[in-house]
N, C-alpha and C positions, 0 to 999 in steps of 0.2 A: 205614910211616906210619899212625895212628891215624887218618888222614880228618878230625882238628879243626883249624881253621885258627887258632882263637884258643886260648891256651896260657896256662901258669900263675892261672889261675883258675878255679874249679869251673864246669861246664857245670848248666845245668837247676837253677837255683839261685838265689834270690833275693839280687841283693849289694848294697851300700854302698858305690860307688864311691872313695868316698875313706876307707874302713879296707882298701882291698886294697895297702896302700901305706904304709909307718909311717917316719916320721922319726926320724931317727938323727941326736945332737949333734954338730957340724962338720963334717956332710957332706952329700952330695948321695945320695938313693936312687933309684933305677930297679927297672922292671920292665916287661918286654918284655911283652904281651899278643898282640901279633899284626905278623907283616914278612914285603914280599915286595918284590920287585922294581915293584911297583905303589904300596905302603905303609908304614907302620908305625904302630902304635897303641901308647904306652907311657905308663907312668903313672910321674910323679916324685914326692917329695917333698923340700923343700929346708931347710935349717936355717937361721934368720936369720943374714943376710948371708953365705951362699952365694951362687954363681955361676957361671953360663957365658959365661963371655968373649963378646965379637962375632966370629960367624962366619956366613956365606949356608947354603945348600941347595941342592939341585936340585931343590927340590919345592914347592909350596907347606905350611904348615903352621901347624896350628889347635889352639889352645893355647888349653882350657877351665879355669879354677881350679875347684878343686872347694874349698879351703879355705885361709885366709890372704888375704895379700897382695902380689903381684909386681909390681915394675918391670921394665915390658919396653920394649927401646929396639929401631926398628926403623927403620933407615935416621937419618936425626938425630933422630928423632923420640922420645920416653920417654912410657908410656903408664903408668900407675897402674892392674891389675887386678886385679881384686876377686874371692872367694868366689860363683858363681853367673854369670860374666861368662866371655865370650871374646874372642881377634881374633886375626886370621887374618897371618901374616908370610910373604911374598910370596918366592918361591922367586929364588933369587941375589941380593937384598937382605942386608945382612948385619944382624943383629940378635941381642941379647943378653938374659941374664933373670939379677935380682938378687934376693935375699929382702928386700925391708924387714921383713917378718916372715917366721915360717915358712908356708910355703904347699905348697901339693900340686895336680900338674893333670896332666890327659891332655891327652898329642900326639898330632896324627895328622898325618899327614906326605901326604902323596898325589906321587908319582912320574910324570912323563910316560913 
């Protein structure tokens, strides 16, 4: 084990969070940053009108936009977030995320 807890991006490095993460036409991209039995930190980016279905967690989880714009529905609820915005989707609530445009955000997940 290399002793870095966080993975696939340079260490000691000045970054730009939302170019660690490039959009690709009709699909959904990921990238694991950092997972444990306590977490996960992962950066997406989605293509208009992409999607992930409605499903829960066991965790709570906080889903920053870093660019675009997502519809995120969390419990009946549909939130419109923005570029520079976050909220937080409550662990065993089920909730989904749409592209109305393309967008890109880090998740962090946090596990009991």
């Amino acid at each position: 084990m290399s002793g870095q807890f966080i993975k696939n991006i340079d260490h000691k490095t000045i970054l730009v969070m939302e170019n660690l993460v490039q959009y690709q036409e009709g699909t959904v991209v990921s990238k694991t940053l950092a997972q444990s039995k306590a977490h996960s930190v992962t950066l997406f980016a989605f293509d208009k009108g992409e999607e992930i279905s409605a499903h829960s967690a066991p965790g709570d989880a906080l889903v920053y936009i870093l660019d675009g714009l997502a519809e995120i529905t969390i419990g009946d609820e549909k939130f419109d977030v923005k570029k520079g915005e976050t909220i937080v989707m409550s662990a065993n609530i089920p909730h989904a995320l749409l592209a109305k445009e393309r967008f890109k955000m880090m998740l962090i997940v946090i596990f009991q």
